[in-house]
Each structure stands twice: as C-alpha cells, then as structure tokens.
N, C-alpha and C positions, 0 to 999 in steps of 0.2 A: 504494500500500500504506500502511496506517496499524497503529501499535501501540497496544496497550488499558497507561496506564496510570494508578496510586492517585497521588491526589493529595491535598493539604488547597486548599480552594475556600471562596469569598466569593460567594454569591447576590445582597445587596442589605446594605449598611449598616447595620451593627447587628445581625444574624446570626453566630450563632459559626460554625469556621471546619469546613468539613463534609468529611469522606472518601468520595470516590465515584472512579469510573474515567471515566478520559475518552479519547476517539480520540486519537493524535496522528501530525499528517502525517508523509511522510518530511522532512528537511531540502532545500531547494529551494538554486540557486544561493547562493554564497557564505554557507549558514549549514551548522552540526552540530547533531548529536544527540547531545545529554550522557547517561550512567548516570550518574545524581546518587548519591554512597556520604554525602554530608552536608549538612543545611544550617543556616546561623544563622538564630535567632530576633529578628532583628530588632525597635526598637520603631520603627520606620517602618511596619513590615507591619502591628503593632495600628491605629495609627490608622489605616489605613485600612481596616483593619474595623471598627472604631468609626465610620465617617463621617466622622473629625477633617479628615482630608486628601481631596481629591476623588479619585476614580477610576472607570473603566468600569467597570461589571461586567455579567456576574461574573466572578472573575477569579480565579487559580491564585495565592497565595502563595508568599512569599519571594524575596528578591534577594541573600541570602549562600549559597553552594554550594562546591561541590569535587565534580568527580567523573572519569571518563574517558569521550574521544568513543567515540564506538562507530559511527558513520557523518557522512561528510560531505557537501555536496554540489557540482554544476559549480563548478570556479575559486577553491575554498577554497588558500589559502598558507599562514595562520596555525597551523594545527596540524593533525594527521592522526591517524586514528583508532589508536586504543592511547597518545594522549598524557594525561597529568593534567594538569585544568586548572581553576583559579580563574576563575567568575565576575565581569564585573565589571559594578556596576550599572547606570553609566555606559557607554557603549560608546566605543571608540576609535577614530576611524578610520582616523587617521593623517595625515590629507589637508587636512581643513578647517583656515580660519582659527585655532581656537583648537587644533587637537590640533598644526598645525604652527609651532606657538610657543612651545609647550612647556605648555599647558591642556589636556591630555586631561580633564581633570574637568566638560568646559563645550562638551565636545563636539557637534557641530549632528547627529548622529544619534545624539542621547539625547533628542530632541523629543518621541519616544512614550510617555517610560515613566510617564504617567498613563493610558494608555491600553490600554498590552498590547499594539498592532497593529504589525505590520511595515511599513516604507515604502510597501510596495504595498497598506496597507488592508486585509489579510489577516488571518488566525490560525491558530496551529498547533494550540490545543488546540480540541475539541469533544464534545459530549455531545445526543446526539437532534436533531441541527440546528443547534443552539445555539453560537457563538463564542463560546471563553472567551479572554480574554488571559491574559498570563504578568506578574504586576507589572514593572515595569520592561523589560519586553518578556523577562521570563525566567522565574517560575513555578519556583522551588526547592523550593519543596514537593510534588516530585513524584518520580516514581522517574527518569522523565526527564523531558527539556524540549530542544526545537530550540530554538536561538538564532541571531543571527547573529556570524560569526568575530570582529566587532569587539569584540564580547561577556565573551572568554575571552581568558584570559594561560596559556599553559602555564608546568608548574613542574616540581619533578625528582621522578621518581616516589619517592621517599622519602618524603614530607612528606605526616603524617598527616591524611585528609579532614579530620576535626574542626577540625584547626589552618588547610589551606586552605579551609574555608568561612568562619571566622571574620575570615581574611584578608584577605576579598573585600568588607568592609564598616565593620565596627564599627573595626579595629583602624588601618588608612590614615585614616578617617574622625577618629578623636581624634587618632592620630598625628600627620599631617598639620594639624591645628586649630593645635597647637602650634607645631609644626617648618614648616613653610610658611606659613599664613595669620598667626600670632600673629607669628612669625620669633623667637622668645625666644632671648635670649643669654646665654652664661656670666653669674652673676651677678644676675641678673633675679629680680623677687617676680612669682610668677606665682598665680592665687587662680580655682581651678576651680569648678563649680559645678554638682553632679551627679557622681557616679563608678560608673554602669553600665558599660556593655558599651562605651561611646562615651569618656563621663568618665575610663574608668580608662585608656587608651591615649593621652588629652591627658594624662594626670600622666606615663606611659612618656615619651610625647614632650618635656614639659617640661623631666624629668631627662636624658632623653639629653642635651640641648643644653645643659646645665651651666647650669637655672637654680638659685638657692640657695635659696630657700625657695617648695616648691610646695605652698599651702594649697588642701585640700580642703573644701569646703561641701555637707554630704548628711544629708539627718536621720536616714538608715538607721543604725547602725550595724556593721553588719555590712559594709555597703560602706565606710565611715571605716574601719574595719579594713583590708580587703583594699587600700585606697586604698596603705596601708602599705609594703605587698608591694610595689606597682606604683612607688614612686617618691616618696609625700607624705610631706613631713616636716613639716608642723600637719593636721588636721583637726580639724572644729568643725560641729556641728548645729545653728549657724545662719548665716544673712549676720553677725548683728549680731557675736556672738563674734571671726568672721573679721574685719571690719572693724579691731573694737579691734585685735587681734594685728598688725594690717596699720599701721594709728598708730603702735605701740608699740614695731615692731621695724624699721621706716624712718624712727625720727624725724619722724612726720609726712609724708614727700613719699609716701606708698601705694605702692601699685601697680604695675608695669609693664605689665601684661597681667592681663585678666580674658577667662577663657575659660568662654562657657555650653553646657554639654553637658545638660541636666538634661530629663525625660521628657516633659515639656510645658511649652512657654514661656510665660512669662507676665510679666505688667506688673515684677511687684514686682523679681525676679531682673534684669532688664534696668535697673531705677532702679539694684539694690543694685550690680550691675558697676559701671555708671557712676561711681559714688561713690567705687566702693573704688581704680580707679585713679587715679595723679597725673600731673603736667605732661608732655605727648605719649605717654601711656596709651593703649592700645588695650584695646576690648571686640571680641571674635571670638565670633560667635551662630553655635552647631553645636548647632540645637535646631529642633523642630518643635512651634510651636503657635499660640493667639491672643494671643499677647503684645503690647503697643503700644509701642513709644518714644516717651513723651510726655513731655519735657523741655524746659525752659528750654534756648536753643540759646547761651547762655552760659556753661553747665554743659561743653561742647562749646568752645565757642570760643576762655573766659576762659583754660582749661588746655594746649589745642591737644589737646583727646582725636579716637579716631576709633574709628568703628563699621565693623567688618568684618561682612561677611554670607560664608557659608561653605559648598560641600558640597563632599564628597568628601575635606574636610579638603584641599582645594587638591591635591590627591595626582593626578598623571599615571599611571593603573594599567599601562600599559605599562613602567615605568620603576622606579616605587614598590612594586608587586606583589613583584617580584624581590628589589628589597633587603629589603623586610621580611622576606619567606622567608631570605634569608641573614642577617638581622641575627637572627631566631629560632634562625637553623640552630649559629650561631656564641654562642649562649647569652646576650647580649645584650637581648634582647626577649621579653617572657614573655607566650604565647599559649595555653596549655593552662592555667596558672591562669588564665584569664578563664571558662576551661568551667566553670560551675558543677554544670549536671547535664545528662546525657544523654534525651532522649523519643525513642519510639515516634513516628511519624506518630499512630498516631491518640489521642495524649496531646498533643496540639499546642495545646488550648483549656486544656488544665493550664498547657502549660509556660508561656502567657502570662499566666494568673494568678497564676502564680509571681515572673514578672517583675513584675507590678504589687502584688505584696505585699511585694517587696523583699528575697525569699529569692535573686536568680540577680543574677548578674554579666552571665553571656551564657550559653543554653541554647542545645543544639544537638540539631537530629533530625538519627538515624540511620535512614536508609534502609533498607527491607530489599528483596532480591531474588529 
C-alpha cells in the first residue's frame, strides 16, 4: 500500500522548488511514517537547489520537521505511533564507532544524506516510476515522509511543531558551534559572523556559557538587531568595525573564538576570523560554501591558532535534542523568536527569497492536512 502525498521537490539544479504529489511506500523494517505539522526553512536546503552543494535528484526538501508517527514498521523500539517527534538530520544509531563515544553528529548511517536512499539502495518517495529521495534521507517538505527510527528523537507532546522543527537543525547547529565545538568559557571574547537562523543560536550558545562580550558581524540590520534579543552585546556591519572593537577592548590580545555561521562561505570571512582571534584562538566554520583557507601557516603557528571544521554544531541529537527542549521549556532559550514568518507549502520559493533578502531569521512551513 502507498499514500499520495504534496510535497515541495527539486527536478535538477537550478529549478525552483515545485508542488506536486508523490506515492509514498508504507515504512519497511525498522523505519516510521511521520504527519509532518512543520518544517524549517533551512539554508542548507537552498543550496542545494541552487547546485551550491551536490545532491541526487530529484529530491523532496527539507531536513528541519516536527510532527507525529502515524505508522511504524517490523522491530521499530525508538518511538510508536501517536509519539511527537523531532527530526534529526543526522541519524543516530547508537551503535557505531562515533555515536558510541558520544559523536552522534558523525554518525556512519548518515552516509546517505546526499543522496536521499536508504541503506538498501531504495526510496520511499515516487512519482510515475521515478525515485525521489528525501534530502538527508528525510524530505520535510512534505505532508509526510518515512524515515528511519534512527532518524527521530521523540519529545513531550506539549512543545509547539514550529518550535520542534526548528529544533531539529538551525538551533543544536549554532548552539552547539558555541557550547561544544568552540567550548567558550565564562569570560571569553567571542566574534560571530553571520546571525540567521544558524548565527543567532551560536550568540544563544555563547551567552549561555558566560562569554563576556559576544560581537556580532552581519550587514543586515535587522539581524544586528534581533542579534540583540538573542545574547550580542557589540554588533557591527563589518569585519573591519568588529576587529577594531576587538583591539580596543582586549588591549590588543583579540579574540578567543571566532565562530563563522554566515550564508555562504567565503575566502575573505575565513582571513577576517583568522585575524580577529589571538594567542590559542580558535576559528569554528559552521558555514557552507567555496571559501579557501589560504594563509600563511604562521599566521596559525606563530599564535598556536586552530581551525575547527563543524556540523551538527558537534550536538549528539539523542542527548542535545532533549535538553534544548527543556532549556526552551524552562525559558532559558529563545526559539519562537527565531520564527520570523510563517509559509504555506506552496509559498516555499517566497519564503526562501525572503531568506536571501535578509527579511527572516528562520521561516517555517506549516503543513496542512
């Protein structure tokens, strides 16, 4: 048996992202079938409709959701139908090398998710013959979506889709940048770079962990505002601005951390981190684009800097999932100001225009059923 359901789709690179219905199997061993009630707007997902990033296609968008299973299949443990559950884009399995050491983020069955296929070469969604994947082997932009268990964190049915789809990506993703990969501590200059949907949850993160001055660098305005909300006490509409302030108010030694969250990476952003922190400084890249590090490896050496490379914001979602929800739940963590506006599915190619105009923080589709 297969259900007919509206999804938003990617044909080929470069295509905006199209509404149509597609079959979808029932869940086979050890995976569910999600009713998705929300999903984030991701800028992961642009690029790869833009071609930035490779991917199969064509292939169902989105890897931020929330919604409830509605069927599962043989030998599912993780969760049972009528649970709420987040998303997670990475899968967990529990078992491998890196999720049993405590790196769920680097999980060995998260190999597919350029591909959309399940371990067995397979795919749940389809349209006249045709195999579509699910990005990250999930497809959020859809009313539903099978996945597999390792897939989904259930959460307590209280907590608003909006707030758990947003959960299941952008917010662990910055959070995490900070408070894991960065490790910032009481006291620390920490100098952000970008403050979207990604950006603004590394500033959350920074502040939680008692740094004392969290500068922002974003030419929006409107996001140097909301930076505000979220935890920044400088922002500055350039590197160079931020630099001085960075001189100025460490007597010279910069830096402790420079965290790049910003929409697409690039050479300059990667120099201007480097520079801005001081002696065993870290730079943590939470960015997706064609940026180069092309430095002097003295620039590196002379100061004992280091380059971190980052996803998931280092965040175990078996683990991290939970407490975010309770650190939101407990007023602590602010998640529904990141919603800047609510879409329609089939307003999906707005809201990411919106996103690249500099109007949204994080946009979220609302599913309908």
């Amino acid at each position: 048996m297969s259900l007919i359901t509206r999804a938003a789709v990617c044909r080929e690179p470069g295509q905006p992202w199209e509404i149509t219905e597609l079959e979808l199997d029932d869940p086979r061993a050890n995976e569910v079938r999600v009713k998705i009630h929300a999903a984030g707007m991701c800028h992961s997902d642009d690029h790869i409709q833009k071609g930035d990033a490779p991917m199969r296609m064509p292939v169902v968008g989105g890897h931020e959701g929330c919604g409830i299973v509605d069927a599962v299949g043989e030998g599912v443990t993780r969760v049972k139908v009528g649970d709420r559950v987040v998303f997670s884009f990475i899968p967990a399995c529990g078992k491998c090398r890196y999720c049993s050491t405590g790196r769920q983020n680097l999980c060995d069955a998260g190999k597919n998710a350029a591909t959309g296929e399940f371990p067995d070469g397979t795919f749940r969604f389809h349209q006249d013959g045709v195999d579509f994947g699910g990005l990250c082997v999930l497809g959020t932009f859809s009313q539903y979506a099978v996945v597999s268990e390792y897939s989904v964190v259930p959460v307590p049915d209280d907590l608003p889709f909006e707030v758990g789809a947003v959960i299941g990506c952008g917010v662990p993703t910055g959070w995490g940048s900070a408070v894991h990969l960065a490790g910032v501590k009481a006291g620390d200059t920490v100098v952000i770079y970008g403050s979207g949907g990604v950006g603004s949850n590394a500033v959350q993160g920074a502040s939680m962990a008692g740094a004392e001055r969290v500068v922002v660098v974003d030419p929006v305005e409107f996001k140097r505002e909301k930076a505000k909300e979220f935890g920044a006490t400088h922002t500055f509409a350039t590197a160079e601005e931020a630099h001085e302030f960075v001189v100025s108010s460490t007597w010279g030694e910069l830096a402790d951390h420079a965290i790049i969250t910003v929409g697409i990476l690039h050479d300059k952003v990667i120099h201007d981190a480097i520079n801005v922190v001081g002696k065993t400084g870290q730079v943590t890249i939470t960015a997706v684009g064609n940026g180069w590090i092309d430095e002097n490896p003295g620039m590196l050496i002379g100061f004992q800097r280091r380059i971190q490379g980052g996803i998931y914001g280092g965040c175990s979602p078996l683990v991290d999932i939970p407490r975010l929800v309770s650190l939101y739940k407990s007023g602590k963590l602010k998640v529904e100001e990141l919603i800047t506006r609510r879409y329609r599915l089939e307003e999906v190619n707005q809201g990411y225009q919106d996103m690249l105009d500099g109007k949204n923080i994080r946009g979220v589709i609302t599913l309908e059923h």
